[in-house]
N, C-alpha and C positions, 0 to 999 in steps of 0.2 A: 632624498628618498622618494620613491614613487608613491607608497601608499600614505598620503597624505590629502589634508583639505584642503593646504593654503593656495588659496588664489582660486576657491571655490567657495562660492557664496547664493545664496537661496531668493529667490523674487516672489515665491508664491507659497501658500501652505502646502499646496500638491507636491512642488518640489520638495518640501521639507520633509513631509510626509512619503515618499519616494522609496520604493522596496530596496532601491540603490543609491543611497544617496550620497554614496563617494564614486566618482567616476571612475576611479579602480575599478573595483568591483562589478560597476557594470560592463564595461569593456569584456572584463574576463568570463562573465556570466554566458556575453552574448557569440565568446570566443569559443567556449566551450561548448555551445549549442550550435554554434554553426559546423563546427568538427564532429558533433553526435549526429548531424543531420544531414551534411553533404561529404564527408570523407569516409567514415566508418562504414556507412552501406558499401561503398565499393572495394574492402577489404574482409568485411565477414564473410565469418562460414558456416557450415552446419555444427562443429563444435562448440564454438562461441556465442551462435545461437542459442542452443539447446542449452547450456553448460551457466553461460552469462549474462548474455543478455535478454532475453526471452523471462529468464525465473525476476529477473534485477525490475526490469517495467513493472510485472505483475505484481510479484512482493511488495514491492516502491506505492503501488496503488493502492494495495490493500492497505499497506500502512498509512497510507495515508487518510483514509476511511475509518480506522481504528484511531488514529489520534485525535481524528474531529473529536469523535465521541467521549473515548479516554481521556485526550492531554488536555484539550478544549473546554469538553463541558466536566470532565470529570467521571461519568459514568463507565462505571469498570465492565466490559465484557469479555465475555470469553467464548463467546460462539460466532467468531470469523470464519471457521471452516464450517461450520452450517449454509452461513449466509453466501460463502460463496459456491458452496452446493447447489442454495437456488439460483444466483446469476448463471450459473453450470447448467443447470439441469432448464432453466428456463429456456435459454440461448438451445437447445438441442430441440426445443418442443416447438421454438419458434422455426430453427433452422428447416425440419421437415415437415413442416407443418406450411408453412408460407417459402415457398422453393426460390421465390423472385425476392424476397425481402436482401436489402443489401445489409453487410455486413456490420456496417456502421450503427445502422438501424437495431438490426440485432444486439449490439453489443448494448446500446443506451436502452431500449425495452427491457432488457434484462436487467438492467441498474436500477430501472423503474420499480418494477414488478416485485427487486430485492428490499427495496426502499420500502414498498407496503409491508411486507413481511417483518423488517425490519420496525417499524412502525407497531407492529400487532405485538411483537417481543418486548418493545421498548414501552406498553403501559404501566408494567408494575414497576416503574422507576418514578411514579409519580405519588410511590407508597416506599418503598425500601430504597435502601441504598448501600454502596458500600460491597461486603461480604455477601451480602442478600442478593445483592444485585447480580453479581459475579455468580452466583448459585441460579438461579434464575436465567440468567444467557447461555449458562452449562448446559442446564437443562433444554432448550432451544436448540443446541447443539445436537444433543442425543438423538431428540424428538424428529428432528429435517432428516437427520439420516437414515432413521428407522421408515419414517414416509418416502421417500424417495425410494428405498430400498422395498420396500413392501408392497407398494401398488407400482401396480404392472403399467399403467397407467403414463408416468414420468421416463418410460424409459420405452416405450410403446411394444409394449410385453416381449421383452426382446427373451429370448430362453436362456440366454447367458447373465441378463440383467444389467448387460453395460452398456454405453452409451457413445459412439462411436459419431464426429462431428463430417459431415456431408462436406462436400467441397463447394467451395464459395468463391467467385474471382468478381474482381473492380476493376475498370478501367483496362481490363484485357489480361489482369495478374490473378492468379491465383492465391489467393488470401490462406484460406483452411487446404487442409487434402494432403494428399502425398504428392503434387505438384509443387508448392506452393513453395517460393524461391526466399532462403534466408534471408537477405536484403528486403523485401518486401515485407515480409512478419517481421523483421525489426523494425520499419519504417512506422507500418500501423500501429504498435504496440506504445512506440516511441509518440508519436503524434497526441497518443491517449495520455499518456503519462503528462507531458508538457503543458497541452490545454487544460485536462482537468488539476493539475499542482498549480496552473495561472490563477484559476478560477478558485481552487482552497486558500490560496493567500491573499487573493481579496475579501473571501467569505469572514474568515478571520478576524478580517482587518473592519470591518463592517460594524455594522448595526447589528447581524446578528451571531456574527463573534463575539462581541460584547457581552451581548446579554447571555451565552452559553460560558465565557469565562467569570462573570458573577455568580453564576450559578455553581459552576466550579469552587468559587473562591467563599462565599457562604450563601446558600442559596434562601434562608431565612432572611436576609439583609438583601437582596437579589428580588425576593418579592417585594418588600418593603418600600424602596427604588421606584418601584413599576413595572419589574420585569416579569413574563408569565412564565411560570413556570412548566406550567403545561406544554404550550406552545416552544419551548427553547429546546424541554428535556426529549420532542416527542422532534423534534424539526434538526437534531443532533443523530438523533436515532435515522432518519429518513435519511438526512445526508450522509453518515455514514455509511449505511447499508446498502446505498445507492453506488456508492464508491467501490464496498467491498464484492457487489454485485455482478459490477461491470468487470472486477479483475477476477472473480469466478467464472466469465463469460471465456475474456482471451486462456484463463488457464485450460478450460476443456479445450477452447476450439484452434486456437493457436499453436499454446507450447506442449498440451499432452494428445488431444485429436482425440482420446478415449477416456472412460473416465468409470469408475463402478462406486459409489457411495462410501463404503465403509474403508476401500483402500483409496482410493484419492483423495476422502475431504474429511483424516481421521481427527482426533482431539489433538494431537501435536501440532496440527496445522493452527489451531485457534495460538498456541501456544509461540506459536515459534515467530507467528506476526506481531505478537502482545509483546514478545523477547526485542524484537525491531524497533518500535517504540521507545520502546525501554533504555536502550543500551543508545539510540538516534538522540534522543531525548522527547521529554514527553512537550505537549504544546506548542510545537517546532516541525515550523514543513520541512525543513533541510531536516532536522533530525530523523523525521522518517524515511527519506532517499538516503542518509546515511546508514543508518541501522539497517536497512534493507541490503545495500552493498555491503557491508560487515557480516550478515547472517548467507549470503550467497557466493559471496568470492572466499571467503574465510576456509569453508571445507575444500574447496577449489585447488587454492593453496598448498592445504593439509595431505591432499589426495596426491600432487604433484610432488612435493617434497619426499612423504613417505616413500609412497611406491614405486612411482618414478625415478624419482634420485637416488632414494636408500634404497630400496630393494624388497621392502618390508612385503608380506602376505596381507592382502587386502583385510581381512578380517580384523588383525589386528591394526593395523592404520584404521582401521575403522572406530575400533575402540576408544585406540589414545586421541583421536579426532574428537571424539564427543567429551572426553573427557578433560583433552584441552579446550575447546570451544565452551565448556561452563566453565572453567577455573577461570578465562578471561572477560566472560559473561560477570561472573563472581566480583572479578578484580575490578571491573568498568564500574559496578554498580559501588564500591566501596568507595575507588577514587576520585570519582565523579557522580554523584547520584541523577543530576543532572542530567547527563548523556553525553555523547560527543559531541552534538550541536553546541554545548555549555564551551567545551574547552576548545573549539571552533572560538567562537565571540572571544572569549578570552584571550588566546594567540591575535588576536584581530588589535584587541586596546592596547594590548601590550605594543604591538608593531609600530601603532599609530604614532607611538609616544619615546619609542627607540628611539636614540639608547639614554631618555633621561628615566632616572629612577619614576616607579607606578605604585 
């Protein structure tokens, strides 16, 4: 059998300690990233763009910024579509604002900027928790989108009030704009995704993953310890926000180009990355690239079967689409509370161990 350890053995802590520490796994890791990185660009289109992969990076990022905070430290939010309002809305004020700034730039300033804000939301978690807390990120929700919305200001008093992204090119490509070539915006989008999931699963894995899953797991025994709580609940919030920032940055400027407050970044938004999480698995970087591809290929599917196939009137595909897409939301959370990432590992031990009884 391939997926197996024998005739694999460890010399060092580092190796044991190893994000891959069966050579399977890493072989396959690196198989699939090299197919996501040098094949795919030169068979995508504008449909698969738009439609797949474009929404799959963004979501994927934001979930990943929401589990920090959620699966990690624990702190339940509910205002990702606020926060990535501001990475949105920041990225437009830097975009016309500074003509020369490169795109890259743009994107990480905006993650910055979201991170403080995120920061300013995340003090009363150092008093409530819980339900309170979730009411309290609600409300940050509301509050971004009514500011954004109301001063002229963020949107540089435009008379329609939306927010339309400037064109931007690197290295000779057009990045933003109505130029800007599929292969290229999945390149950039992709590149973001990869570095920064490198950098969350070491963060994780770390000193101050640690101290943010104590906190998680009792944060009374978590002080107790040594751990600050200050500093973990407010430094969860920052990288977070930072996260959810940066994928508010590519959703204006990349996969929507336009963007108006209250219809791009409404409460479902907060809702439907928390659903990612959820259904990925919570405190699991694969779980949230999973959940993300589950909540964006899933209606994809639904849409193609339906109308495509059967014939059905869009509106009603529409329906049974939502309607299936929670019963199996429903059904995940029953037979796995866990997530997919849970019966990932699981298919995994079981394999290792085939075919003696587990």
């Amino acid at each position: 059998m391939l997926y197996r350890e024998a005739g694999e053995f460890k010399t060092s802590y580092q190796a044991d300690l190893a994000t891959f520490p069966i050579r399977f796994d890493l072989w396959g890791f690196w198989s699939v990233i090299a197919v996501a990185a040098l094949v795919v660009p030169f068979f995508v289109n504008d449909y698969w763009e738009q439609a797949i992969f474009l929404p799959f990076f963004i979501y994927a990022l934001a979930a990943l910024g929401l589990n920090i905070l959620t699966g990690y430290c624990g702190q339940l939010s509910l205002g990702t579509g606020g926060f990535m309002a501001v990475g949105a809305y920041a990225s437009y004020k830097l975009m016309t604002s500074f003509p020369g700034l490169d795109m890259i730039s743009i994107v990480l300033i905006s993650g910055a900027i979201t991170a403080a804000v995120g920061v300013f939301f995340g003090l009363p978690s150092l008093r409530i928790k819980g339900f309170y807390l979730a009411v309290a990120t609600l409300a940050a929700q509301f509050f971004l989108i009514w500011m954004f919305n109301k001063w002229g200001w963020f949107y540089n008093y435009s008379a329609t009030g939306m927010i339309a992204a400037p064109e931007r090119t690197m290295f000779g490509f057009a990045i933003t704009g109505p130029y800007s070539k599929p292969a290229v915006t999945y390149l950039f989008c992709f590149a973001f995704l990869f570095v920064f999931a490198w950098v969350a699963r070491n963060l994780v894995r770390g000193r101050i993953g640690r101290s943010w899953m104590a906190i998680r797991d009792m944060d009374i025994a978590a002080e107790i310890i040594g751990v600050n709580p200050l500093m973990s609940k407010l430094s969860a919030f920052a990288v977070s926000s930072f996260y959810i920032g940066m994928a508010g940055a590519l959703y204006f400027a990349l996969w929507k180009g336009a963007a108006e407050g209250t219809e791009a970044f409404p409460i479902e938004l907060s809702f439907r990355v928390l659903f990612m999480i959820i259904i990925g698995g919570l405190g699991s970087i694969l779980g949230s690239l999973i959940g993300a591809a589950f909540i964006v290929l899933l209606p994809v599917v639904f849409k193609v079967l339906f109308v495509e196939y059967w014939g059905w009137p869009t509106d009603i595909a529409t329906h049974v689409q939502v309607i299936l897409l929670g019963a199996l939301i429903i059904g995940f959370l029953i037979a796995e509370p866990h997530g997919i990432a849970a019966l990932w590992r699981t298919a995994k031990e079981k394999l290792r161990l085939w075919p003696f009884p587990h």
